[in-house]
N, CA, C and O atoms as a Tinker XYZ file with bonds, in Angstrom:
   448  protein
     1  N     96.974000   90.926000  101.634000    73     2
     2  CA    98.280000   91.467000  101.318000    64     1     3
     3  C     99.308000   90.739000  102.186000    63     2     4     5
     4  O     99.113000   90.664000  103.399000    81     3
     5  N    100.594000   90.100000  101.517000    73     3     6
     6  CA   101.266000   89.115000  102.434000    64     5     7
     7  C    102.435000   90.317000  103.167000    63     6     8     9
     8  O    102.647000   91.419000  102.660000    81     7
     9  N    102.905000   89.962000  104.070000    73     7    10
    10  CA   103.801000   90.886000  104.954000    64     9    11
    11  C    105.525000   90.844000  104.559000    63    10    12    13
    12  O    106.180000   89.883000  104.156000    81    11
    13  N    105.834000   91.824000  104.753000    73    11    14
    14  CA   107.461000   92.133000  104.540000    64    13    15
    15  C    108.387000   91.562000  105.582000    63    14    16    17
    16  O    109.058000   92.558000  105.854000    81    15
    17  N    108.709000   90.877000  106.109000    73    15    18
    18  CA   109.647000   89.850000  106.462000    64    17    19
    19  C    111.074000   90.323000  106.845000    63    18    20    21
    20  O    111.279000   90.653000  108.013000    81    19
    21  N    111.765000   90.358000  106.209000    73    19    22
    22  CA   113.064000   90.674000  106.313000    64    21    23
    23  C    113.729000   92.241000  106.691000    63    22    24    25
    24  O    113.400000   93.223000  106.026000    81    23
    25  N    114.558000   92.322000  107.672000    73    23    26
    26  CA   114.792000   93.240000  107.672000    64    25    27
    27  C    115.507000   94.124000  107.133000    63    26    28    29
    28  O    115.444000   95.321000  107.411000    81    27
    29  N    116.673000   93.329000  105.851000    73    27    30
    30  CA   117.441000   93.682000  104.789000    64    29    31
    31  C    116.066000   94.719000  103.675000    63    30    32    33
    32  O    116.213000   95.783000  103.072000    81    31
    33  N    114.905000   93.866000  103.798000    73    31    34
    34  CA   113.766000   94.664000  102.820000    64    33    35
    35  C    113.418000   95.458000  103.233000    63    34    36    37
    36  O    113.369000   96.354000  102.390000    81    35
    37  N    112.901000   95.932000  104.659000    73    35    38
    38  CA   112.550000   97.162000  105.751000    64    37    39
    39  C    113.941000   98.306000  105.291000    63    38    40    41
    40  O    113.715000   99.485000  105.017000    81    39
    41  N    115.193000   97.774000  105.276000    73    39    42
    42  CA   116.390000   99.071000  105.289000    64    41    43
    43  C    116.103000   99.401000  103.797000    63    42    44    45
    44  O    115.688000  100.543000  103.599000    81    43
    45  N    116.237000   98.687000  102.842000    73    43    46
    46  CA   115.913000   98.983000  101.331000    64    45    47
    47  C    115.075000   99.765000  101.289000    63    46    48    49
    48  O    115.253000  100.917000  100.894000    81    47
    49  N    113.825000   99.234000  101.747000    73    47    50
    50  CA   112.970000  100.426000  101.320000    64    49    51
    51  C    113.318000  102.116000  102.398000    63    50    52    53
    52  O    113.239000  103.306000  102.093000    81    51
    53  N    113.637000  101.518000  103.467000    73    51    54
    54  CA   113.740000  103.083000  103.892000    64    53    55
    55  C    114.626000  103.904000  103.406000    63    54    56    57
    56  O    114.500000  105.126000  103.339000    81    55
    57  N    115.708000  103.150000  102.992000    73    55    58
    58  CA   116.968000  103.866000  102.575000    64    57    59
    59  C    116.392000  104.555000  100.616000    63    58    60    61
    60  O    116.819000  105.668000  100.308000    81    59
    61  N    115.575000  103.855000   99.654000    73    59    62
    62  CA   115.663000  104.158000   98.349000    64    61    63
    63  C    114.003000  104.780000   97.674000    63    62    64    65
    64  O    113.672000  105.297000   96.607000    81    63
    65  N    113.114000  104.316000   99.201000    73    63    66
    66  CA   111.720000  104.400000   98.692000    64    65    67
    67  C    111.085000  106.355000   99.072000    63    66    68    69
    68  O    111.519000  106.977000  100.042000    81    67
    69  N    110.285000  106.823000   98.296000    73    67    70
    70  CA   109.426000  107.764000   98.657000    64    69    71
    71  C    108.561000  107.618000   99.477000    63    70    72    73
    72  O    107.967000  106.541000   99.517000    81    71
    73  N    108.232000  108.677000  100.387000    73    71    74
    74  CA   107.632000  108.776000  101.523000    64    73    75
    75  C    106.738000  110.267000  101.841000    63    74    76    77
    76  O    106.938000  111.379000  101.352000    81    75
    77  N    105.758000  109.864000  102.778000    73    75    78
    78  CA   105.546000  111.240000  102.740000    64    77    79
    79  C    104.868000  110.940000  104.577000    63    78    80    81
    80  O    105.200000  109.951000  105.231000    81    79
    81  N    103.972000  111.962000  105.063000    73    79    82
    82  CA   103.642000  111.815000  106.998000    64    81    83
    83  C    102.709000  112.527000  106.903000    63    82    84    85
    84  O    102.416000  113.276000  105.972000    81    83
    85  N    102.115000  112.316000  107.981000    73    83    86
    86  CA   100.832000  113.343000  108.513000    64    85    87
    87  C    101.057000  112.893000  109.572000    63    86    88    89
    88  O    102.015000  112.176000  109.859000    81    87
    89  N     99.798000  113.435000  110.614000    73    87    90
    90  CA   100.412000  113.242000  112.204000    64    89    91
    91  C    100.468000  112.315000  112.619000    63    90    92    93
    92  O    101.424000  112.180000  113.383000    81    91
    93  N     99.734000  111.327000  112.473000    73    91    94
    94  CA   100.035000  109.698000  112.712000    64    93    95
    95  C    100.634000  108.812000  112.397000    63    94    96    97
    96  O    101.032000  107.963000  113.193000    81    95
    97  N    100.875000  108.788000  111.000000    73    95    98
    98  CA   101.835000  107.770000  110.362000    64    97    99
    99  C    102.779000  108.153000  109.438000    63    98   100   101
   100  O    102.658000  109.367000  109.269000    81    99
   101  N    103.702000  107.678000  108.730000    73    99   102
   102  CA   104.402000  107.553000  107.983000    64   101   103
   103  C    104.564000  106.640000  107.074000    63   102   104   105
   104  O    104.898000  105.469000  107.254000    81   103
   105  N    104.224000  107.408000  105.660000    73   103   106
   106  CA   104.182000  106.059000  104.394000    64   105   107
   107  C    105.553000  105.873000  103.552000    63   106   108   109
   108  O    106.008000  106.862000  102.977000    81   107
   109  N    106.205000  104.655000  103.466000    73   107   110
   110  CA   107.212000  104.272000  102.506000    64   109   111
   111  C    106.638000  103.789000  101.494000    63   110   112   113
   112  O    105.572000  103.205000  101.685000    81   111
   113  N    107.230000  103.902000   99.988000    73   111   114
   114  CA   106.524000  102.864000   98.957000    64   113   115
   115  C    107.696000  102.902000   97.929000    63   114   116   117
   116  O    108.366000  103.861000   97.547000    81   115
   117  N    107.759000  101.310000   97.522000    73   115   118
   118  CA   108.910000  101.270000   96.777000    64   117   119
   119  C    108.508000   99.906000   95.687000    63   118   120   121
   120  O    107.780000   98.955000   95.970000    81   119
   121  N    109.005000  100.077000   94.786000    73   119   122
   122  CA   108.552000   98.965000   93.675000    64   121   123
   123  C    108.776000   97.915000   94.086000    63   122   124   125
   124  O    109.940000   97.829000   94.480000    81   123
   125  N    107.722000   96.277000   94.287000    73   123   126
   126  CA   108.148000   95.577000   94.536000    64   125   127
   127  C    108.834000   94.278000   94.049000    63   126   128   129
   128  O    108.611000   93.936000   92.888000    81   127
   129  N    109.456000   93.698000   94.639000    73   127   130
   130  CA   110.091000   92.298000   94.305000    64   129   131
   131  C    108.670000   91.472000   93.379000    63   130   132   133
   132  O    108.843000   91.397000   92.163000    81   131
   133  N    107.896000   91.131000   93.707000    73   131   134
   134  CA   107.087000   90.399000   93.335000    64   133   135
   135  C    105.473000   91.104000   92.744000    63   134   136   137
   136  O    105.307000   92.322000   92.802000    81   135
   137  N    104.488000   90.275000   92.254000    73   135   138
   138  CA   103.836000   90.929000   91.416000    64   137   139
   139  C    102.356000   91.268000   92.554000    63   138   140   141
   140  O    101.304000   91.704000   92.086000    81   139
   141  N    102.488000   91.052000   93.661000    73   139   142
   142  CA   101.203000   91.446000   94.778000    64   141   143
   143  C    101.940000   92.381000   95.535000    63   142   144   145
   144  O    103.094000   92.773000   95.364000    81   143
   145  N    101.224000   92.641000   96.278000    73   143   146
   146  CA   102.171000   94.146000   97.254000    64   145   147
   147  C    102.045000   93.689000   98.500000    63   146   148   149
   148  O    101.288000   92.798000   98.884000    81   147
   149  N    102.908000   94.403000   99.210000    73   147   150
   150  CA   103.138000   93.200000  100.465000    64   149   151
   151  C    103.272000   94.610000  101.408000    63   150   152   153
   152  O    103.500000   95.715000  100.916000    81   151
   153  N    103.110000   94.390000  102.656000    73   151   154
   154  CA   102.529000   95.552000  103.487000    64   153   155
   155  C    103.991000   95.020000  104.936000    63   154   156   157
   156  O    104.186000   93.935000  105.482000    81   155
   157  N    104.564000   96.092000  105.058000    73   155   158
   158  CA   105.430000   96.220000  106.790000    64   157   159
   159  C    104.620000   97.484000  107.403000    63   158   160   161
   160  O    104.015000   98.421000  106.882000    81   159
   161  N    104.827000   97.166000  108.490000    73   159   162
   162  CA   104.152000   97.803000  109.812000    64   161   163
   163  C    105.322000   98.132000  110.610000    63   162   164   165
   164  O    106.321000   97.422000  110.493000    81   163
   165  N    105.321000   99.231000  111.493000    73   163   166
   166  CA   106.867000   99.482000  112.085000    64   165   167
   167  C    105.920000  100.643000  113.055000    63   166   168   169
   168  O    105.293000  101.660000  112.759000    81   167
   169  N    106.173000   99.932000  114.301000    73   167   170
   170  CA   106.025000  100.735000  115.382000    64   169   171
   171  C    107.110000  100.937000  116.622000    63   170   172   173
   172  O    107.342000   99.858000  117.167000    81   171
   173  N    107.676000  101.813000  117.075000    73   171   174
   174  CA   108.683000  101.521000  117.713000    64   173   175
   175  C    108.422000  101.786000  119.017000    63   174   176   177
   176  O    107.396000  102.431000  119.229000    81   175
   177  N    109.128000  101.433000  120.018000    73   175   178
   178  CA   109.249000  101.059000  121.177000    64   177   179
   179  C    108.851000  102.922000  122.063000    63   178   180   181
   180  O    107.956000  102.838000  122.904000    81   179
   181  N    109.165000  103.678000  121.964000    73   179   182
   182  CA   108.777000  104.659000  122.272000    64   181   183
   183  C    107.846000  105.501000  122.274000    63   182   184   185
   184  O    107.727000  106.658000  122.678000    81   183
   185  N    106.884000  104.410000  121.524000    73   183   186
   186  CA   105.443000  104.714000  121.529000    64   185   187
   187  C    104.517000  104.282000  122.703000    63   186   188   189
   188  O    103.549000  104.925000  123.110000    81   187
   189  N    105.060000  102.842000  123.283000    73   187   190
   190  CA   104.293000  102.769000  124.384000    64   189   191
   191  C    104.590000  101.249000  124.505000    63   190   192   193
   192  O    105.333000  100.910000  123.584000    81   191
   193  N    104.364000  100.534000  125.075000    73   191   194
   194  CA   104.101000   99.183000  125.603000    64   193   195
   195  C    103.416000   98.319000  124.549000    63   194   196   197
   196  O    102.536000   98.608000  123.739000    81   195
   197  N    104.092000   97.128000  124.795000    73   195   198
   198  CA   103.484000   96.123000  123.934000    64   197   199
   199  C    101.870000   96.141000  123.006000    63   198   200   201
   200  O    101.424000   96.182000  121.859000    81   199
   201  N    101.429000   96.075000  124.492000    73   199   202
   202  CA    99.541000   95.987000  124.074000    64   201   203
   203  C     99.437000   97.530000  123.205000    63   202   204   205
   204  O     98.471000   97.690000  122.459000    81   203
   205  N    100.259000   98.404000  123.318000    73   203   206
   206  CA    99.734000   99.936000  122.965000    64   205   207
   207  C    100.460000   99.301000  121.244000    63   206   208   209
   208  O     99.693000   98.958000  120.344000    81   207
   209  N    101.250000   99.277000  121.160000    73   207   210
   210  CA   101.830000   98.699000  120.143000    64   209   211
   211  C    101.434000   98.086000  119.160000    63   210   212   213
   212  O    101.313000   98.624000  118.060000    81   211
   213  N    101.138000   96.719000  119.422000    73   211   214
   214  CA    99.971000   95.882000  119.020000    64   213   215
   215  C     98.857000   96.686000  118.539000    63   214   216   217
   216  O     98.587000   96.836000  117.347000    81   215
   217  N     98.303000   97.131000  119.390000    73   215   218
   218  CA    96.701000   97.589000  119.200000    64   217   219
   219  C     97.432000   98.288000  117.725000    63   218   220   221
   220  O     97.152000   97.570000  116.765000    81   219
   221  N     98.084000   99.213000  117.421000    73   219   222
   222  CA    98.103000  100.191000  116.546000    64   221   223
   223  C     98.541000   99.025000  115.465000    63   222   224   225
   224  O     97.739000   98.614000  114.627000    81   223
   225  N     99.701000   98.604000  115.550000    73   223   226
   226  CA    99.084000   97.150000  114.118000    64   225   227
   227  C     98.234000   96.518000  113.978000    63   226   228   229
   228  O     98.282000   95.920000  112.904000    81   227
   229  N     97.476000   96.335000  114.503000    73   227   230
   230  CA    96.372000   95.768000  114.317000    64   229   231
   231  C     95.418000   96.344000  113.156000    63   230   232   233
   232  O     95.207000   96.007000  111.990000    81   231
   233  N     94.840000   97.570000  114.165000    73   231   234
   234  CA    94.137000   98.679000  113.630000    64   233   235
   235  C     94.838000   98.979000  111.733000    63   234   236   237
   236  O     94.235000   98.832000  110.670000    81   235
   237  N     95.923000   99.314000  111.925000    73   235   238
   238  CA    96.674000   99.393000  110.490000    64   237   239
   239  C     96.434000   98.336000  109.597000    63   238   240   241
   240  O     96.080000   98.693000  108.474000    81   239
   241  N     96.507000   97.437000  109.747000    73   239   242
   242  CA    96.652000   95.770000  109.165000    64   241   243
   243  C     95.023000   95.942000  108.560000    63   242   244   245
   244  O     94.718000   95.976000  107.368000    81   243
   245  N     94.033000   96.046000  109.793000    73   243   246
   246  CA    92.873000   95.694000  109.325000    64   245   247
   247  C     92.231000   96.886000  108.536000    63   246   248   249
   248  O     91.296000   96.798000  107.740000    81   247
   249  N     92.984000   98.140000  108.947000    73   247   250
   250  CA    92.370000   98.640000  107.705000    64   249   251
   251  C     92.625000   98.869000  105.896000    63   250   252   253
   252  O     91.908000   99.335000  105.011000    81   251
   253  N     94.166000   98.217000  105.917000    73   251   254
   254  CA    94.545000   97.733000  104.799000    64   253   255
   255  C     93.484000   96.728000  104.064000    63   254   256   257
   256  O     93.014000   96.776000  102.927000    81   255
   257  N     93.215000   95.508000  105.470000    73   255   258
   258  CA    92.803000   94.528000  104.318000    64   257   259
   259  C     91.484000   94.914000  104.398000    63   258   260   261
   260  O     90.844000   93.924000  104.044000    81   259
   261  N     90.860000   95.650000  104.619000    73   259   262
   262  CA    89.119000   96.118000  104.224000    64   261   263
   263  C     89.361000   97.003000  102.897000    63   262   264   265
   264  O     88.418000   97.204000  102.131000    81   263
   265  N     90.270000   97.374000  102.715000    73   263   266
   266  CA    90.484000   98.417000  101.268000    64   265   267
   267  C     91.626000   97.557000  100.628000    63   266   268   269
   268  O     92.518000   98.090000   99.968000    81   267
   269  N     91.581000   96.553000  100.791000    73   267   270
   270  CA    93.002000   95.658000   99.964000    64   269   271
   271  C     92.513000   95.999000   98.125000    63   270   272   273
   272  O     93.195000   96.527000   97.246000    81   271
   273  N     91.600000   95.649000   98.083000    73   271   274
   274  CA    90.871000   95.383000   96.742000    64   273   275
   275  C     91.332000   96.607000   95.671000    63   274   276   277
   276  O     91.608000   96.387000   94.491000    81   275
   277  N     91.369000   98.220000   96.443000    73   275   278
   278  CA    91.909000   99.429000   96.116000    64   277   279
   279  C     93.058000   99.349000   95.799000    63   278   280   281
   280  O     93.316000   99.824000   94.693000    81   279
   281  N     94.095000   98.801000   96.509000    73   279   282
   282  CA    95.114000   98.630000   96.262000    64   281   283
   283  C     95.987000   97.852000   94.955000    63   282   284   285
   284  O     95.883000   96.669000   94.630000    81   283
   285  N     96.931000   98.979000   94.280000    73   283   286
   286  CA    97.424000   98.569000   93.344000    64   285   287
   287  C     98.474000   97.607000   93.614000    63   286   288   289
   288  O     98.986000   97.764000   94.723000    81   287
   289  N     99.039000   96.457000   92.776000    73   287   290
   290  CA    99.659000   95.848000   93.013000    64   289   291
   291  C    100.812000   95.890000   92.562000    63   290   292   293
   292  O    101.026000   96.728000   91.686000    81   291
   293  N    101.854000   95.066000   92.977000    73   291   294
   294  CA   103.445000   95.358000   92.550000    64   293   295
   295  C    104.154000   96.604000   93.552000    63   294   296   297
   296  O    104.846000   97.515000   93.098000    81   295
   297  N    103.888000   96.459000   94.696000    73   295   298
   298  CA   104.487000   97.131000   95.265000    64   297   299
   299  C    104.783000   97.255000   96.720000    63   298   300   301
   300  O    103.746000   97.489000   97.341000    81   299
   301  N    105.804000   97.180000   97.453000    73   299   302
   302  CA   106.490000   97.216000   99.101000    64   301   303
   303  C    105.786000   98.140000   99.319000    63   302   304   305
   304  O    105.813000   99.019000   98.457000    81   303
   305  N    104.880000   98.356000  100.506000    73   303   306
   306  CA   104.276000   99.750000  101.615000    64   305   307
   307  C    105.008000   99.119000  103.187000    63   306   308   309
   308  O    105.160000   98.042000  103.763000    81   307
   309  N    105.318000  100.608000  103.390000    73   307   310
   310  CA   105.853000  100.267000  104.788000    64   309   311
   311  C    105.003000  101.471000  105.419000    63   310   312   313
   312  O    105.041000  102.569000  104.865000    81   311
   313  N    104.019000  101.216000  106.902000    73   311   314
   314  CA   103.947000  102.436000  107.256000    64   313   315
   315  C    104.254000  102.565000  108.774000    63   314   316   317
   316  O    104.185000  101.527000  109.433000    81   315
   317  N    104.635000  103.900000  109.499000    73   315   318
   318  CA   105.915000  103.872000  110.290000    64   317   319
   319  C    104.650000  104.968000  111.551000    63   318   320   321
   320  O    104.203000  106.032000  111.124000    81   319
   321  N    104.358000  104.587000  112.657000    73   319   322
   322  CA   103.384000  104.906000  113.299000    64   321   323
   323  C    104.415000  105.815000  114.118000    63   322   324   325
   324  O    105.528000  105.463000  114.509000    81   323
   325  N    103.894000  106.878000  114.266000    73   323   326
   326  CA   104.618000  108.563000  115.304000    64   325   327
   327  C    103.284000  108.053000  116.329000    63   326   328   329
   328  O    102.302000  107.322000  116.194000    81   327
   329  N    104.065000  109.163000  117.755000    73   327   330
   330  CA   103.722000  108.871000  118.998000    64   329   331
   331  C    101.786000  109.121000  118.896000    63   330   332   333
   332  O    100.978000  108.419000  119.504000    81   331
   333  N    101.441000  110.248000  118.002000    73   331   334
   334  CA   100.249000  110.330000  118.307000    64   333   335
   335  C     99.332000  109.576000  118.110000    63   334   336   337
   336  O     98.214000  109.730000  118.600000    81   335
   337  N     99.852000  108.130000  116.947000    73   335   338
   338  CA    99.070000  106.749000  116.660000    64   337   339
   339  C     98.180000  106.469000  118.379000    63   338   340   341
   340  O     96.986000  106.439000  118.676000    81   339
   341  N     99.448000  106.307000  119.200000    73   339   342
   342  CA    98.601000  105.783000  120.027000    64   341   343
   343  C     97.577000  105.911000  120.704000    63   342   344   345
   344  O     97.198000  104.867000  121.234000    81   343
   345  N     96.678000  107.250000  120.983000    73   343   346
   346  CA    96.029000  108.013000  120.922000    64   345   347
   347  C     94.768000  107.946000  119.853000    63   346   348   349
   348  O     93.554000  108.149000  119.842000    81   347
   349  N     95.541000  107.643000  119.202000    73   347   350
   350  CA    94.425000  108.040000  117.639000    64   349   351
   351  C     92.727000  106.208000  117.777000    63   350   352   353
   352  O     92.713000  105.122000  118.356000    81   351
   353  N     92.078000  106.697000  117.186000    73   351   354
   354  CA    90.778000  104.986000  117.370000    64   353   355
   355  C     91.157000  104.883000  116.242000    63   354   356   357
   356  O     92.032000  105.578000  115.726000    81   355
   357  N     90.456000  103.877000  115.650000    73   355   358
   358  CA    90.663000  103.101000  114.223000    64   357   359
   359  C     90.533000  104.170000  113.330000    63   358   360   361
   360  O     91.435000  104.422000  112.531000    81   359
   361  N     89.428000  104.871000  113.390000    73   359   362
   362  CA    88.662000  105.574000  112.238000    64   361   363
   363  C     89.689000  106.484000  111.868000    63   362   364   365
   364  O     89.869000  106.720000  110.674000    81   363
   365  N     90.486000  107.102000  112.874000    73   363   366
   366  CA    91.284000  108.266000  112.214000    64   365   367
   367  C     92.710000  107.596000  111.558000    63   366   368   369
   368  O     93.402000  108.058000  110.651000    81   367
   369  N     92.930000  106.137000  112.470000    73   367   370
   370  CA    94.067000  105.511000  111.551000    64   369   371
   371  C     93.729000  104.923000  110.337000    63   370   372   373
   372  O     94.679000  104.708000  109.583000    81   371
   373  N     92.636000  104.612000  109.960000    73   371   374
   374  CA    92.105000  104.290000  108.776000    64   373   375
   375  C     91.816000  105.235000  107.783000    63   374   376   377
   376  O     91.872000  104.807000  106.631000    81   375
   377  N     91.519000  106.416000  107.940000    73   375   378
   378  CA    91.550000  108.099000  107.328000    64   377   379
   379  C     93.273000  107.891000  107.142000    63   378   380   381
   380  O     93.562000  107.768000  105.952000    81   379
   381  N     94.080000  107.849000  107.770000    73   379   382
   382  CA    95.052000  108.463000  107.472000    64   381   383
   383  C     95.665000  107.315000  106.727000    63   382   384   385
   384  O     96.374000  107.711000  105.802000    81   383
   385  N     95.611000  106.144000  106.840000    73   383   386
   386  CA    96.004000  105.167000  105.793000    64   385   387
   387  C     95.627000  104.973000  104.628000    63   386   388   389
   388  O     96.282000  104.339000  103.801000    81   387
   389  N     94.460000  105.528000  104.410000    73   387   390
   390  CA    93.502000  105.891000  102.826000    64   389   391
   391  C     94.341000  107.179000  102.502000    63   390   392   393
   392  O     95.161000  107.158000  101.584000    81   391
   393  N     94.106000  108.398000  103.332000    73   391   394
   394  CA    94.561000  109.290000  102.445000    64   393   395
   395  C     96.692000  109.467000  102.226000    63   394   396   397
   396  O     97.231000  109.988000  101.250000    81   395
   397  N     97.304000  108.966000  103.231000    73   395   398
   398  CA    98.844000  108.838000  102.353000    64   397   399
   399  C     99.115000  108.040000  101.779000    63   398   400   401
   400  O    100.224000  108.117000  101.249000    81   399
   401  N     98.166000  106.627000  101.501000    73   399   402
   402  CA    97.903000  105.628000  100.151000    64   401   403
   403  C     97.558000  106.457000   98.828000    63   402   404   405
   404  O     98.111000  106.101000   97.788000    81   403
   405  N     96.779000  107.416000   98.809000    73   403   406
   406  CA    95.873000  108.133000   97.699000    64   405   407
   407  C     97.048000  108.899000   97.190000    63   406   408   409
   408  O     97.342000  109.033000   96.002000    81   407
   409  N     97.877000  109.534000   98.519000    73   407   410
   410  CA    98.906000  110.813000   98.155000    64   409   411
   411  C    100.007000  110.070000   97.434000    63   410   412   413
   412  O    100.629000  110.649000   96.543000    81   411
   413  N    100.372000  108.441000   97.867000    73   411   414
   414  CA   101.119000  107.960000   96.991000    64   413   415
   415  C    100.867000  107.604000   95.740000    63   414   416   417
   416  O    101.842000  107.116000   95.168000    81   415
   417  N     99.717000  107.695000   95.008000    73   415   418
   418  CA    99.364000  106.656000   93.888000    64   417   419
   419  C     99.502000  105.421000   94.047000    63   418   420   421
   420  O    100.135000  104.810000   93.185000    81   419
   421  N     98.810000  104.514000   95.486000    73   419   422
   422  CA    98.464000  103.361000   95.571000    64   421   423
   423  C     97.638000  102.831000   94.965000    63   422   424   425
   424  O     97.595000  101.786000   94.316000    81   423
   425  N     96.764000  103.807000   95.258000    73   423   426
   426  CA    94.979000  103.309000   95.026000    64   425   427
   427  C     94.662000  103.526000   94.161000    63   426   428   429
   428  O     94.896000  104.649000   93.713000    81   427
   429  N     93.708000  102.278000   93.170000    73   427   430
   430  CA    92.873000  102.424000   92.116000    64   429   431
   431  C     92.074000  103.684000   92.201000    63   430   432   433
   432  O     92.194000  104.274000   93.275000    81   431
   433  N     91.354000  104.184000   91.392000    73   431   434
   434  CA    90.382000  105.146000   91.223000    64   433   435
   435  C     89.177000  104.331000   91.599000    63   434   436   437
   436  O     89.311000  103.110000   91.522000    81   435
   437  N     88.097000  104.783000   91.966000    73   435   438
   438  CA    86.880000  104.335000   92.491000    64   437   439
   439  C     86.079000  104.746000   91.291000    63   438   440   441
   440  O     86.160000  105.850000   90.753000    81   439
   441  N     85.118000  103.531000   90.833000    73   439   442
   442  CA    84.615000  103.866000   89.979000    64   441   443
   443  C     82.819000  104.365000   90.557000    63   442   444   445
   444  O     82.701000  104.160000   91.765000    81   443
   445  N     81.761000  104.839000   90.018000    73   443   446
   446  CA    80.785000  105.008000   90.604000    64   445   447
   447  C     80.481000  106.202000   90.668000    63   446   448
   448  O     79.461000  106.549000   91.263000    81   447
């Protein structure tokens, strides 16, 4: 999934896109410019220090692209990490990135 870039596209979507939260993150989703879906990450400074920072994109990023395949295409995701991310291990940021993907109608249906 290629990344959102600009910060004119970050205000767009916050300002026009649906959203929804749970305790860790925050999901934006808004129709996109182009025909693959392209993923922003937004952690802010009051969460903690660089490395604390980092670590939580990371974790986010990689659990996007292990479920990329789920993902429907044609569409901006922005997701917006609250203080308790930092805290949180992969597994529960990866739970919570599956399930406010699901709550948006990101994700394909699983067949099986």
């Amino acid at each position: 999934m290629r990344s959102i870039k600009k910060n004119s596209r970050f205000r767009t979507i916050y300002s026009t896109a649906k959203s929804r939260a749970d305790r860790l993150l925050v999901i934006y989703r808004a129709p996109g410019e182009e025909e693959t879906s392209r993923l922003g990450i937004t952690v802010s400074g009051k969460i903690g220090h660089a490395v604390v920072r980092n670590r939580i994109r990371r974790r986010i990023r990689e659990a996007v692209r292990l479920h990329e395949e789920r993902f429907l295409p044609g569409y901006d995701i922005i997701f917006v990490a609250r203080k308790p991310a930092a805290e949180a291990d992969y597994h529960e940021l990866e739970a919570s990135v599956l399930k406010l993907s699901a709550s948006m109608g990101l994700l394909k249906e699983v067949k099986g």
